[in-house]
C-alpha positions as CSV (number, residue, x, y, z in Angstrom):
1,X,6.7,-3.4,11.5
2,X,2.7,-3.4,11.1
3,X,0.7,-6.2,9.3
4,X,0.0,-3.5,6.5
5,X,3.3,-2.0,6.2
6,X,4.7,-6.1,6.1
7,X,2.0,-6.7,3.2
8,X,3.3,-3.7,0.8
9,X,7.1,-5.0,1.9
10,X,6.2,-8.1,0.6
11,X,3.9,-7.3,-2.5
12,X,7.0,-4.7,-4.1
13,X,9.4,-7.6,-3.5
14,X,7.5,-10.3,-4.9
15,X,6.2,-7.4,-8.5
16,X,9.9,-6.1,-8.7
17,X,11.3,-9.9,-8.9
18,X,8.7,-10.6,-11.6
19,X,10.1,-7.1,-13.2
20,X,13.3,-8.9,-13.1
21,X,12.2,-12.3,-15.0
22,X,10.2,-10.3,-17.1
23,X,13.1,-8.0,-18.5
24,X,16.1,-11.2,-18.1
25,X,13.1,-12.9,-20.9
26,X,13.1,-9.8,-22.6
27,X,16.3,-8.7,-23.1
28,X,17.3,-12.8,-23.8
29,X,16.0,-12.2,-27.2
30,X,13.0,-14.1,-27.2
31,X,10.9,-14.0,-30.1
32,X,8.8,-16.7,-30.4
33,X,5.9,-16.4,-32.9
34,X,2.8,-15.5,-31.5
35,X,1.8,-18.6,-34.4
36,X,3.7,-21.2,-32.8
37,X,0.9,-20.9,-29.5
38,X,3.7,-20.2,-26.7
39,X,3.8,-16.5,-26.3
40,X,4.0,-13.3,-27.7
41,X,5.8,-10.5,-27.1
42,X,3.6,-7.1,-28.3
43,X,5.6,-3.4,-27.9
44,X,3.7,-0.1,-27.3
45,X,3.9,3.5,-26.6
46,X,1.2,5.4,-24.9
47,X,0.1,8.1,-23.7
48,X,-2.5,9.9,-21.7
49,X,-5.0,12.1,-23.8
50,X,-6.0,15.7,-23.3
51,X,-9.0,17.0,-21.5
52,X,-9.7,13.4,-20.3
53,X,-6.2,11.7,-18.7
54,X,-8.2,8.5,-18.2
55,X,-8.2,7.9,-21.5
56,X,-4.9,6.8,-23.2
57,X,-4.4,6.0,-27.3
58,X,-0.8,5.1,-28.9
59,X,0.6,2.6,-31.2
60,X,1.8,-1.4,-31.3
61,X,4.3,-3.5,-32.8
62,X,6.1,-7.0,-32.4
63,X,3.8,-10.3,-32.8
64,X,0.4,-8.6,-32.9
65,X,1.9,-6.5,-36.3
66,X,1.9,-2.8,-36.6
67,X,-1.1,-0.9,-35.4
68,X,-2.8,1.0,-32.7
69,X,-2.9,0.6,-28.9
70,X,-6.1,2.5,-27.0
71,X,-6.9,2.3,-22.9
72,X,-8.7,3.0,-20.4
73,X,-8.3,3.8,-17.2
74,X,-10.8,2.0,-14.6
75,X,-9.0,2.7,-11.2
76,X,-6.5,4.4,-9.5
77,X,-4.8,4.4,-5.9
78,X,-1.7,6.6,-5.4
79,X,-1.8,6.0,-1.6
80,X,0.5,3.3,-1.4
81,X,3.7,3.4,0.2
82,X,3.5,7.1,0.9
83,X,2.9,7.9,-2.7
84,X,5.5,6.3,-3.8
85,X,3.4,3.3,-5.2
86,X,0.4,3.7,-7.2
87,X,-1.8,1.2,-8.2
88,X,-3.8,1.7,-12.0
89,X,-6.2,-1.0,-13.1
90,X,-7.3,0.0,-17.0
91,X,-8.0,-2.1,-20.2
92,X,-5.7,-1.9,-22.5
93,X,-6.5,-2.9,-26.6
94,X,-4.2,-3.6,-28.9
95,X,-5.4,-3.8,-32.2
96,X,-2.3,-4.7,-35.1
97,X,-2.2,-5.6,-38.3
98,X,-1.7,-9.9,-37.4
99,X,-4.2,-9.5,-34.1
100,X,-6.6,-7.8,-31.7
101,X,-7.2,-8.2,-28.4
102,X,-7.9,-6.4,-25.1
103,X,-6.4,-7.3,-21.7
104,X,-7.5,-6.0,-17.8
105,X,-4.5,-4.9,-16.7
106,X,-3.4,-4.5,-13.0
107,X,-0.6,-1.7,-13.5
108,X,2.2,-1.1,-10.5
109,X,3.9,2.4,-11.1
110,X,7.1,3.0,-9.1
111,X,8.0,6.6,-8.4
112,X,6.4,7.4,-11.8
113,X,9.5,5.9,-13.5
114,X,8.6,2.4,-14.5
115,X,6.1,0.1,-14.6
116,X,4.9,-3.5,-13.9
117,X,1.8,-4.8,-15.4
118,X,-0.2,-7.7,-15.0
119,X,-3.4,-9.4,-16.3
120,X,-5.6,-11.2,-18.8
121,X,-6.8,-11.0,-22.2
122,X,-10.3,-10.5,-21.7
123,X,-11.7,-9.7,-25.5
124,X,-10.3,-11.2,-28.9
125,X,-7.1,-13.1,-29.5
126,X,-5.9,-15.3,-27.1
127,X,-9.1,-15.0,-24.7
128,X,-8.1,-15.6,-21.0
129,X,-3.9,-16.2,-21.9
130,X,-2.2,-14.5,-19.0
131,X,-0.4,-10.9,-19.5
132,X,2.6,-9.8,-17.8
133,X,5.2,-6.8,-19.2
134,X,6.1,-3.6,-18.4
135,X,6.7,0.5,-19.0
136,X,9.4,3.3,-18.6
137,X,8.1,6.9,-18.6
138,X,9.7,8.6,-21.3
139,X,9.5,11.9,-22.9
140,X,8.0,12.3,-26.7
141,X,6.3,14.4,-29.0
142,X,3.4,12.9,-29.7
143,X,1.4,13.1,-25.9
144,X,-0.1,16.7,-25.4
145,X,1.8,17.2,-22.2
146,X,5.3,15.4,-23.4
147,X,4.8,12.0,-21.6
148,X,4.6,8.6,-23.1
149,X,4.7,5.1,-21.3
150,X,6.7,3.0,-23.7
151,X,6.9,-1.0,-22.8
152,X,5.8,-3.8,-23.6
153,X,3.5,-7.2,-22.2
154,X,4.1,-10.9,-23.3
155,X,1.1,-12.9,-23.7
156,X,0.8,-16.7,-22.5
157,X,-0.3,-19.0,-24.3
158,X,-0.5,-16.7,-27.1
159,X,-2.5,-18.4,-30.0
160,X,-4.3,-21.2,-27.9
161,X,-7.9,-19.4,-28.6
């Protein structure tokens, strides 16, 4: 096996065990307020938006409140593992009803079923908290060409700034 091939081995086992972790918090329930300055939990759906696919709008929920989610795309590298891995850096702004902030997103899609995401908040609440979460590709109604992402990202340190 070459260095580069070893380096991609290594990089989906280490993202899909952090998928793991990610969903076992997740799925245990975890709710703590985003008041009590351990972390939040924020859930969105998104979507790409027509003529421009780099730009993506959508709504928010959990500890940020109800609201609106915007993105946009930065980067993109679909050569990874034959095409079977491709590589999206974007901002991503959530703006609900209880708080606002923006994060840099590294985004890790897997056969253009499910995502992992990681970053920072870079803008607003919780300024430089660590993001981590995760998307499924679903159909909808409300993207122009019947494709949302629908996930969500838990925010460290949530509250601290």
């Amino acid at each position: 096996m070459n260095l580069t091939r070893s380096r991609h081995l290594w990089l989906f086992v280490a993202l899909a065990a952090a998928a793991v972790v990610a969903a076992m918090t997740f799925s245990a329930g975890s709710t703590v307020s985003a008041d009590a300055g351990d972390h939040a939990i924020v859930t969105f759906t998104k979507w790409n938006t027509q003529p421009d696919p780099t730009i993506m709008k959508g709504v928010v929920g959990g500890d940020v409140g109800a609201g609106t989610y915007s993105g946009q795309i930065r980067s993109v590298d679909a050569t990874i593992a034959r095409g079977q891995i491709t590589r999206i850096e974007a901002d991503y702004t959530f703006q609900g009803s209880n708080h606002t902030f923006t994060a840099r997103l590294h985004v890790w899609i897997y056969g253009g079923k499910f995502a992992v995401l990681n970053g920072a908040v870079t803008e607003g609440w919780s300024k430089g908290s660590t993001v981590t979460g995760m998307f499924d590709v679903v159909p909808c109604t409300e993207a122009p060409n019947g494709v949302c992402f629908r996930g969500y990202v838990i925010v460290s340190g949530a509250g601290s700034n």
